[in-house]
One Martini backbone bead per residue (centre of mass of N, CA, C, O) as a GRO file, in nm:
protein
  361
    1UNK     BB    1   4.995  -6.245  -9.722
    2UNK     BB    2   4.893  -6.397  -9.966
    3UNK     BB    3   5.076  -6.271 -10.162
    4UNK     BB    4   5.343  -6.344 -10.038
    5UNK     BB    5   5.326  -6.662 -10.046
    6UNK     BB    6   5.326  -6.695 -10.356
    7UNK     BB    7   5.582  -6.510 -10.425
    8UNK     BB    8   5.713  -6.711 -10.204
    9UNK     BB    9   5.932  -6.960 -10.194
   10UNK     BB   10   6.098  -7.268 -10.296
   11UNK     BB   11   5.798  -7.412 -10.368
   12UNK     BB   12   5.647  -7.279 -10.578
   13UNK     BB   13   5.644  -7.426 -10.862
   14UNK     BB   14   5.445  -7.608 -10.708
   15UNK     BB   15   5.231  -7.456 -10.558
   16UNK     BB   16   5.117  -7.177 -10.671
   17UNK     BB   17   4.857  -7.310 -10.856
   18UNK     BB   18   4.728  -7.445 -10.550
   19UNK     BB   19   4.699  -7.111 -10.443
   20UNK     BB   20   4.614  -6.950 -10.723
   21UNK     BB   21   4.296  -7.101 -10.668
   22UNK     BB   22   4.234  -7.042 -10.363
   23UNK     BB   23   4.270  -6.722 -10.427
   24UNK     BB   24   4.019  -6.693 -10.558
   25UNK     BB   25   3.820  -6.840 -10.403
   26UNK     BB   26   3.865  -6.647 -10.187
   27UNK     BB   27   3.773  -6.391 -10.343
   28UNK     BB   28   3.496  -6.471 -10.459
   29UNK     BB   29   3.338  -6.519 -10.168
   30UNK     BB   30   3.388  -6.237 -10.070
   31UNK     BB   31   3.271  -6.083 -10.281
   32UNK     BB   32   2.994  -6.237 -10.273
   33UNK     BB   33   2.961  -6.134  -9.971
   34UNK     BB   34   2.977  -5.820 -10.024
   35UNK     BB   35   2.742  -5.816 -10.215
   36UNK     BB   36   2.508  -5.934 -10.000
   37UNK     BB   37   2.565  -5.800  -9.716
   38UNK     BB   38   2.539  -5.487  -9.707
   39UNK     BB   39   2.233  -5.438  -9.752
   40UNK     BB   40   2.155  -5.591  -9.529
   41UNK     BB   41   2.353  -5.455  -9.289
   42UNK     BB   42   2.200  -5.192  -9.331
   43UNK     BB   43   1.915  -5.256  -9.289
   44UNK     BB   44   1.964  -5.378  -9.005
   45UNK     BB   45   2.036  -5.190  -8.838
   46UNK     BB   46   2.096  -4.994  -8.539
   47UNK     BB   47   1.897  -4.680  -8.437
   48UNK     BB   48   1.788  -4.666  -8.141
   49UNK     BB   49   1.981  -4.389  -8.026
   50UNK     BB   50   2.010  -4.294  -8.355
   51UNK     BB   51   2.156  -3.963  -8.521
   52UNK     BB   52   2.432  -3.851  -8.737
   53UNK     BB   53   2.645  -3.605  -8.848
   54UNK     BB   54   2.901  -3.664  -9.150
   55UNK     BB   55   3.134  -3.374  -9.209
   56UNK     BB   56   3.243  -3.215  -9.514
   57UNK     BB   57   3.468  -3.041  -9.600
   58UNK     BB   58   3.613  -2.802  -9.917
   59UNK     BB   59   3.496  -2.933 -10.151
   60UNK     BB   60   3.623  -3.047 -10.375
   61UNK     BB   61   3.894  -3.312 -10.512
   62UNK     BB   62   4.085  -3.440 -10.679
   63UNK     BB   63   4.280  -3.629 -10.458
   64UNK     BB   64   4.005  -3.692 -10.242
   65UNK     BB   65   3.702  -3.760 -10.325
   66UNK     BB   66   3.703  -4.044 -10.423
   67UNK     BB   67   3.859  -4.178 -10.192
   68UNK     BB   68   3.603  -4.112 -10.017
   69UNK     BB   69   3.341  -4.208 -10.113
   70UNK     BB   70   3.445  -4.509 -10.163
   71UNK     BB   71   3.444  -4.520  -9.819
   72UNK     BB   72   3.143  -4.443  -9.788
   73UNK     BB   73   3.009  -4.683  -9.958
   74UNK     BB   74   3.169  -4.959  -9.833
   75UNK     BB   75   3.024  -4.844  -9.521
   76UNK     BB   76   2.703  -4.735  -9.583
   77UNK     BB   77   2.744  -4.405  -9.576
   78UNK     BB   78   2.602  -4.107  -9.513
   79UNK     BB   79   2.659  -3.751  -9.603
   80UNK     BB   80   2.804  -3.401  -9.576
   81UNK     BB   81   2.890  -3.188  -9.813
   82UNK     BB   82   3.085  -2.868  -9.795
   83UNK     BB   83   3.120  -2.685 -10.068
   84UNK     BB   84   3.311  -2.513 -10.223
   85UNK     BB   85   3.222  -2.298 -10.496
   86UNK     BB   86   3.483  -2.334 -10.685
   87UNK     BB   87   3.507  -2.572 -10.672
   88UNK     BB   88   3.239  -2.688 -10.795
   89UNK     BB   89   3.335  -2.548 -11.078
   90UNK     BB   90   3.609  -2.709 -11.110
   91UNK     BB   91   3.407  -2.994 -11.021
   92UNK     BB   92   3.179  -3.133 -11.122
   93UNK     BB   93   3.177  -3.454 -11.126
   94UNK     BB   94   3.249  -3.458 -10.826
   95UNK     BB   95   2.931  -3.326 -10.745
   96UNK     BB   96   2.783  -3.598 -10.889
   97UNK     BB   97   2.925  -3.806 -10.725
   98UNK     BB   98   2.794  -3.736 -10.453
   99UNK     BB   99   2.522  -3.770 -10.542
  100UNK     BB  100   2.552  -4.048 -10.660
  101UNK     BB  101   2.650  -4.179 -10.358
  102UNK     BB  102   2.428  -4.008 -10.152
  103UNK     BB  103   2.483  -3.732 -10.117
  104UNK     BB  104   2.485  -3.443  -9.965
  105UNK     BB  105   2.491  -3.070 -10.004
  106UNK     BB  106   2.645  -2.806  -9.926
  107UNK     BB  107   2.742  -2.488  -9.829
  108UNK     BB  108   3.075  -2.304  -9.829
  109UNK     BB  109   3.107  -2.108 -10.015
  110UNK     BB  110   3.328  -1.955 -10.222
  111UNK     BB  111   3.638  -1.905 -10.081
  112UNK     BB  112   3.692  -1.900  -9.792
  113UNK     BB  113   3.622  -1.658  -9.556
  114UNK     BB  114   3.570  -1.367  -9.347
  115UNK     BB  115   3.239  -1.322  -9.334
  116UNK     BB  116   3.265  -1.111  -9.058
  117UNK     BB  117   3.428  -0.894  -9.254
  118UNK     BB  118   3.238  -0.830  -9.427
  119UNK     BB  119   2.967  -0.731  -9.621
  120UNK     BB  120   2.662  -0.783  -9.733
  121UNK     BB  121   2.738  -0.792 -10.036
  122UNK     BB  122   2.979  -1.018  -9.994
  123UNK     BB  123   2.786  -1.239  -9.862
  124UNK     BB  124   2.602  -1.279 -10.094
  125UNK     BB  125   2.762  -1.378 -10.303
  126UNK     BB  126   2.936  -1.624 -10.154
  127UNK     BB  127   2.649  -1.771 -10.138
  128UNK     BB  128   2.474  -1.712 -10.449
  129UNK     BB  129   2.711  -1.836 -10.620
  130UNK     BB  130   2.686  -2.162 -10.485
  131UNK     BB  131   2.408  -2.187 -10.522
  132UNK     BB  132   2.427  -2.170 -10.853
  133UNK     BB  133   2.641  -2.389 -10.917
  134UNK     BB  134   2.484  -2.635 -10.717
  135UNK     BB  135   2.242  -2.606 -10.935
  136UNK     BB  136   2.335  -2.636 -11.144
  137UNK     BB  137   2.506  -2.943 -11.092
  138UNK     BB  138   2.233  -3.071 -11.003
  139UNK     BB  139   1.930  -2.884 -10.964
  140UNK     BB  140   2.009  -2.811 -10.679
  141UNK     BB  141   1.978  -2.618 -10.374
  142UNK     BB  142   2.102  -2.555 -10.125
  143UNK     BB  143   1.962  -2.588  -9.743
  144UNK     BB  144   2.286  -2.575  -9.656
  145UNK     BB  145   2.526  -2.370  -9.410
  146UNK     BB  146   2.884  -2.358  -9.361
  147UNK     BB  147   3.076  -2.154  -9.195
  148UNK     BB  148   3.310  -2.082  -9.202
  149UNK     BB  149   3.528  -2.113  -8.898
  150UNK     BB  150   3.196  -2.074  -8.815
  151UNK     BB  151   3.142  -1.796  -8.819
  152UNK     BB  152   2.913  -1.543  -8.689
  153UNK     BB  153   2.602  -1.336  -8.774
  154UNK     BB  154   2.381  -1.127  -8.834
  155UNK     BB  155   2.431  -1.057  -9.135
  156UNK     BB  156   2.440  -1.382  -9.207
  157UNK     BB  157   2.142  -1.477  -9.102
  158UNK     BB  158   1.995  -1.307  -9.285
  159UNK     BB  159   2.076  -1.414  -9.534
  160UNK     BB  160   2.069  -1.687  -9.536
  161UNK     BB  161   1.727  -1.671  -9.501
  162UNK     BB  162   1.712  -1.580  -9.799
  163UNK     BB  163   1.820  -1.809  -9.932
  164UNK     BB  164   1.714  -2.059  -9.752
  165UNK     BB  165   1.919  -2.130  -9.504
  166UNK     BB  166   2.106  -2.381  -9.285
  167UNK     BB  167   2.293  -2.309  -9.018
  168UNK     BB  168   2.590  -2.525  -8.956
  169UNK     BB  169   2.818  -2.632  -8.749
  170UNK     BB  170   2.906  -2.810  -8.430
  171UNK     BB  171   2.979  -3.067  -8.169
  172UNK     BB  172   3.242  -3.179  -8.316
  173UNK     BB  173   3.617  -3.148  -8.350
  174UNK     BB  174   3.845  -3.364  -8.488
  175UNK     BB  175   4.094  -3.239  -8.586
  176UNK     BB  176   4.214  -3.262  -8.890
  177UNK     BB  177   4.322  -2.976  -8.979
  178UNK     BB  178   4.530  -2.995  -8.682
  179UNK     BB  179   4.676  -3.270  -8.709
  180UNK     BB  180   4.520  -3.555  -8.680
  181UNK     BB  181   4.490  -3.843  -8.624
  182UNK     BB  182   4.331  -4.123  -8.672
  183UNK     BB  183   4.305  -4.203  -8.354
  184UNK     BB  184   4.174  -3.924  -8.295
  185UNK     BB  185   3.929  -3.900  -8.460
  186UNK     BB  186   3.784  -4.156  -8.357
  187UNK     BB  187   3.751  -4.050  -8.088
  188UNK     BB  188   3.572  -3.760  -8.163
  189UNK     BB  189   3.345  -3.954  -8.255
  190UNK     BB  190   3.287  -4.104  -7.964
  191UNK     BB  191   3.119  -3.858  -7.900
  192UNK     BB  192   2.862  -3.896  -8.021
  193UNK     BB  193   2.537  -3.799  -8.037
  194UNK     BB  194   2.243  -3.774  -8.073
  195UNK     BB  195   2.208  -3.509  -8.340
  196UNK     BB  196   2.524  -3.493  -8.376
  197UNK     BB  197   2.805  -3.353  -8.523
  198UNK     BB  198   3.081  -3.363  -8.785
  199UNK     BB  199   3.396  -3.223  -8.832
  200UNK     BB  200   3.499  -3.266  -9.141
  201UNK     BB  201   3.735  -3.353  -9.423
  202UNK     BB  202   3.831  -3.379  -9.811
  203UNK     BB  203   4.150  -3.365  -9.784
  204UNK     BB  204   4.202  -3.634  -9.584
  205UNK     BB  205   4.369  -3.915  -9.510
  206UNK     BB  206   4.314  -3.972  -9.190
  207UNK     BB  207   4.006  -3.952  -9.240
  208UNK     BB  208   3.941  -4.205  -9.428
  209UNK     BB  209   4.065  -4.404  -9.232
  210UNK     BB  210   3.839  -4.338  -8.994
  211UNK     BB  211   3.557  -4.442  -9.097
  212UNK     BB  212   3.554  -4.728  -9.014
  213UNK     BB  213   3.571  -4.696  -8.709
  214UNK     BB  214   3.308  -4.512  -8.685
  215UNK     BB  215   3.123  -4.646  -8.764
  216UNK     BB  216   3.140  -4.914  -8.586
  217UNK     BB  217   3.120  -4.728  -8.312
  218UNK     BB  218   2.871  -4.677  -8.379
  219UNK     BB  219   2.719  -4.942  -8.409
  220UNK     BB  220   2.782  -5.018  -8.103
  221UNK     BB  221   2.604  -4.739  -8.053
  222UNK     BB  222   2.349  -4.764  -8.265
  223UNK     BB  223   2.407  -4.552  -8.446
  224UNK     BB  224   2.375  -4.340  -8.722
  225UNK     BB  225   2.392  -4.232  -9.032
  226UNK     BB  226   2.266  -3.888  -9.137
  227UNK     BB  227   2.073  -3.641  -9.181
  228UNK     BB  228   2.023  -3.304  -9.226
  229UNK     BB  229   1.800  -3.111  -9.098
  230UNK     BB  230   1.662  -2.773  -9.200
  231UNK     BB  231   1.501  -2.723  -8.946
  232UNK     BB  232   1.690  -2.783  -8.688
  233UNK     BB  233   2.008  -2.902  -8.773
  234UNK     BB  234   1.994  -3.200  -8.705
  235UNK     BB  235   2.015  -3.504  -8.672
  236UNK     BB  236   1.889  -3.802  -8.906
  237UNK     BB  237   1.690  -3.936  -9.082
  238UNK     BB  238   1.725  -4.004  -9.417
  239UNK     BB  239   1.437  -3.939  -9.436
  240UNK     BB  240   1.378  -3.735  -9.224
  241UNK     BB  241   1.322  -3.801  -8.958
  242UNK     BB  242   1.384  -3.814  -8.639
  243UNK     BB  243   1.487  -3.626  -8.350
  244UNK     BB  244   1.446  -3.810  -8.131
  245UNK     BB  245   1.335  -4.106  -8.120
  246UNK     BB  246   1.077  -4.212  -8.079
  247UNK     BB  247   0.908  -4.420  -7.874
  248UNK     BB  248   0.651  -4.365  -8.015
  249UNK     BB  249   0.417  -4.288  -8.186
  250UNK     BB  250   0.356  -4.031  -8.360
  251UNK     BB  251   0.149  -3.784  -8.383
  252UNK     BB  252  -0.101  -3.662  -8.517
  253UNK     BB  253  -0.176  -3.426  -8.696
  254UNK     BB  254  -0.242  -3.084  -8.534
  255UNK     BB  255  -0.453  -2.818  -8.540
  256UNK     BB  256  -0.498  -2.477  -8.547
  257UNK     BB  257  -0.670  -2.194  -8.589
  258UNK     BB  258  -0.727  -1.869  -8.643
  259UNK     BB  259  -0.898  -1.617  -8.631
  260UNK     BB  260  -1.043  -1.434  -8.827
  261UNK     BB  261  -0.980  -1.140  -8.978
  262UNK     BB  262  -0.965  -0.804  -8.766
  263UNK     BB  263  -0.898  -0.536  -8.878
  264UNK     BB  264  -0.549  -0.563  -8.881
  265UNK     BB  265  -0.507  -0.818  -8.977
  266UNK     BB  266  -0.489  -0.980  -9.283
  267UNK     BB  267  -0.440  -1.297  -9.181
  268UNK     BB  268  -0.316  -1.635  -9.077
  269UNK     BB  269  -0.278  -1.905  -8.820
  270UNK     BB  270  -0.123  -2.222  -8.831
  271UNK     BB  271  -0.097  -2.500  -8.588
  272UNK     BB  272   0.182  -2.823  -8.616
  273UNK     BB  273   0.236  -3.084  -8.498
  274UNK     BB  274   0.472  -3.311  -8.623
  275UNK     BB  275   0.639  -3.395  -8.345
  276UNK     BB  276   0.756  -3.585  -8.056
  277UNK     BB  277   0.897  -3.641  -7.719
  278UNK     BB  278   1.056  -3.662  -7.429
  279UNK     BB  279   1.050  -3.307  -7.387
  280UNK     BB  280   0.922  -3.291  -7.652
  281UNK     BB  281   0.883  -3.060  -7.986
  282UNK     BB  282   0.723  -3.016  -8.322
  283UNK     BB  283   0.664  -2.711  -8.515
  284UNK     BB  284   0.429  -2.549  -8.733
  285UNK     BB  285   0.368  -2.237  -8.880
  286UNK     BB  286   0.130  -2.100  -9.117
  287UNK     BB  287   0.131  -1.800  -9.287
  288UNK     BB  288  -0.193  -1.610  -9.442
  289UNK     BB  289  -0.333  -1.419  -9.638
  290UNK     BB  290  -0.503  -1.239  -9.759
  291UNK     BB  291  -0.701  -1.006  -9.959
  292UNK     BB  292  -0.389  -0.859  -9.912
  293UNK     BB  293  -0.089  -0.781  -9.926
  294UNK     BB  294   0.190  -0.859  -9.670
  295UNK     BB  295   0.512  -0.767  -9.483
  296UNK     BB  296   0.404  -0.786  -9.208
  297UNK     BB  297   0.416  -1.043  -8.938
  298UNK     BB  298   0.202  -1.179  -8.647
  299UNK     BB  299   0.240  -1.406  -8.384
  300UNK     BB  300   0.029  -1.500  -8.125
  301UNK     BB  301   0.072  -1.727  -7.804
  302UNK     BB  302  -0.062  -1.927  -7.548
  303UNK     BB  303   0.091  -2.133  -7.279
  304UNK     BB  304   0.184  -2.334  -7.074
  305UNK     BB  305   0.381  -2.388  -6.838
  306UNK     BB  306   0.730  -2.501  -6.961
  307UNK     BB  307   0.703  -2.393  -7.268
  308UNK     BB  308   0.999  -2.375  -7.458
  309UNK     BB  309   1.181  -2.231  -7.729
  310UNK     BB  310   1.493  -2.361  -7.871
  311UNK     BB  311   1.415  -2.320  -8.154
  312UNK     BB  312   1.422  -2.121  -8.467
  313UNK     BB  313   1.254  -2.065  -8.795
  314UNK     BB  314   1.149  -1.814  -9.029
  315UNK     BB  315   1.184  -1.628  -8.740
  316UNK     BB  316   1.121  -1.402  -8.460
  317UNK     BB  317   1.203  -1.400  -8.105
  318UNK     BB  318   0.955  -1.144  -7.887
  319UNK     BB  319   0.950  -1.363  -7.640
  320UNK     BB  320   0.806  -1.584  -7.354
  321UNK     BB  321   0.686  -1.815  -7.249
  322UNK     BB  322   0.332  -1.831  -7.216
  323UNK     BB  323   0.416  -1.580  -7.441
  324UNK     BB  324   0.428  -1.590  -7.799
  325UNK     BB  325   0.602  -1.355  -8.044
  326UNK     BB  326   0.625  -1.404  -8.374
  327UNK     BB  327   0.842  -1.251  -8.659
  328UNK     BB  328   0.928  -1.156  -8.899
  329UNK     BB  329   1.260  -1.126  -9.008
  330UNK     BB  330   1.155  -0.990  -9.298
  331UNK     BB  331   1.082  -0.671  -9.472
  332UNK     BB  332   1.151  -0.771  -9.794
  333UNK     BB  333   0.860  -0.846  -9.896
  334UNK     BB  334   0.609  -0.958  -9.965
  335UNK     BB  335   0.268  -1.099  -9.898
  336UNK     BB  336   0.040  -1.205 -10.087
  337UNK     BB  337  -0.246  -1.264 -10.190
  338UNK     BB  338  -0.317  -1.572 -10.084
  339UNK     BB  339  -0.030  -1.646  -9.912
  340UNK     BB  340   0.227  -1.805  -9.796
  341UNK     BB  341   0.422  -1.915  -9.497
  342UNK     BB  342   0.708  -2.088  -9.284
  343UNK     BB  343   0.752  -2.183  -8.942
  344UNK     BB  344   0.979  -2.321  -8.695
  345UNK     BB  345   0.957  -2.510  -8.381
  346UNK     BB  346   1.138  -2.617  -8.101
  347UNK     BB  347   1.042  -2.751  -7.778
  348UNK     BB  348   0.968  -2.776  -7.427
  349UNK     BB  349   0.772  -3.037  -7.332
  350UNK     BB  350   0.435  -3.068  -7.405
  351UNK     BB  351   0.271  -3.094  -7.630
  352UNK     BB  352   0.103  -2.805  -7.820
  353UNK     BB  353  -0.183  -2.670  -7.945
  354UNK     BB  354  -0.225  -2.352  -7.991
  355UNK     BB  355  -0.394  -2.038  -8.038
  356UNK     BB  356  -0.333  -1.818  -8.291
  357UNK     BB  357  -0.240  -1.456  -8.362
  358UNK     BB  358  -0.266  -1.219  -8.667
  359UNK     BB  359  -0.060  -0.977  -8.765
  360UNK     BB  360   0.005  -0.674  -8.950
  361UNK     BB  361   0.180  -0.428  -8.747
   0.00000   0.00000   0.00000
């Protein structure tokens, strides 16, 4: 509007000079503006609802992942990009530019096949190569996988552990993918609640147009965009915080320790609360060789009825209920003498430290 009214009109000769004055001068203003206030509303950002993580799928692509970048750093909020392998073998630039403007980097296959219908060892590859290329042009290796199509099975979850990854899917599904209005985006966000996913893509102009109005209904609705926890897979605080918001503050982690080992042992486990909230907790388990490596451990403890694993990671859960045995996942591969590794899970009930024990049988 500002454009137009300086070059048309009758009075042009006349106006133009004290127009072209207003107008720089409310360019500066605007300008001064936006750049002392954007950190300020950032920071003051009220996330008292929760957060949620907004994922960006098939990145990266010359044609639209820098004007994606620029509307997602524009809007104060950071994001989860799944690229696929070869696109970021064949545009380091802008995996390192998604980087560089704070964005979280996810693994999303090397070709974006239908990794349920390969083999283990091409479902390997497809991983292990997208692992090794984001990890050459950015330093680090993701530590999160979304499979394409979503889909997935029990030898994809498999492959998965070994590499040290954490499977996400969604919670919500723009439909940006299947020709979604800009108007449609924004509605499908308009559903996310504390701690849920929403997929979208890196390659839809219609999707780009929808960040600003997806952002400000966040915040209308005290939510933030955070990163995806690699331990639940669930949307948390960018620094890692929890999800949901605890009422309180967390408790002090605490320990127990199992007994020494004896006969069959071989191990120790011990359990660390690490997070609570009301209706639930986060614990860790650290299980640790003894003085000679082993392939195989089992971990079992016992707890008040009420409390039950909704989650589970780093281990398989063969038990339920009061009693609880979780078993390492994979049997290729020792834990040295005196080597240690964890797994993790979030439960319903009230936090609870039990003491377990732990076996190499």
């Amino acid at each position: 509007m500002i454009d137009s009214a300086v070059s048309t009109g009758s009075g042009r000769s006349r106006r133009a000079p004290l127009r072209k004055a207003l107008v720089m001068s409310a360019i500066g203003i605007v300008g001064a503006a936006l750049t002392v206030a954007l950190p300020s509303t950032a920071a003051a950002a009220d996330c008292s609802a929760g957060y949620v993580g907004l994922t960006f799928d098939d990145g990266p692509n010359p044609s639209n992942t820098t004007t994606l970048l620029n509307t997602l750093k524009a809007n104060g909020v950071r994001a989860t990009m799944f690229n696929i392998g070869q696109n970021a073998r064949n545009n380091p630039s802008l995996v390192r530019a998604q980087v560089d403007a704070g964005m979280w980097i996810g693994n999303h296959s090397w070709t974006h096949p239908h990794l349920t219908q390969m083999s283990g060892s091409q479902i390997q590859s497809e991983l292990q190569q997208t692992q090794q290329a984001i990890q050459q042009i950015t330093g680090s290796a993701p530590r999160l996988f979304r499979p394409p199509y979503g889909e997935t099975n029990t030898t994809l979850k498999s492959i998965e552990q070994q590499l040290g990854l954490r499977e996400i899917i969604w919670d919500v599904d723009s439909q940006d993918w299947n020709g979604a209005s800009t108007a449609q985006i924004v509605q499908a966000a308009s559903r996310l609640q504390n701690g849920q996913i929403i997929l979208m893509h890196d390659q839809y102009a219609t999707t780009v147009a929808a960040i600003p109005q997806i952002v400000a209904n966040l915040r209308s609705r005290n939510l933030c965009p955070g990163m995806i926890s690699p331990s639940t897979g669930r949307a948390v605080a960018p620094d890692g915080g929890t999800t949901p918001p605890p009422i309180s503050p967390s408790p002090t982690p605490t320990t127990t320790p199992s007994p020494p080992p004896s006969g069959q042992g071989g191990c120790t486990a011990t359990i660390q609360t690490v997070n609570s909230w009301p209706g639930g907790f986060q614990s860790n388990v650290t299980v640790k060789a003894g003085s000679s490596a082993i392939s195989r451990w089992t971990v079992t403890w016992s707890w008040p009825s009420g409390q039950s694993i909704t989650q589970l990671w780093g281990g398989a859960l063969s038990g339920s209920g009061s009693s609880v045995t979780v078993r390492n996942a994979t049997y290729n591969g020792s834990l040295g003498a005196g080597a240690s590794t964890t797994f993790g899970f979030t439960a319903n009930g009230t936090a609870a430290t039990p003491t377990p024990s732990c076996g190499t049988a």
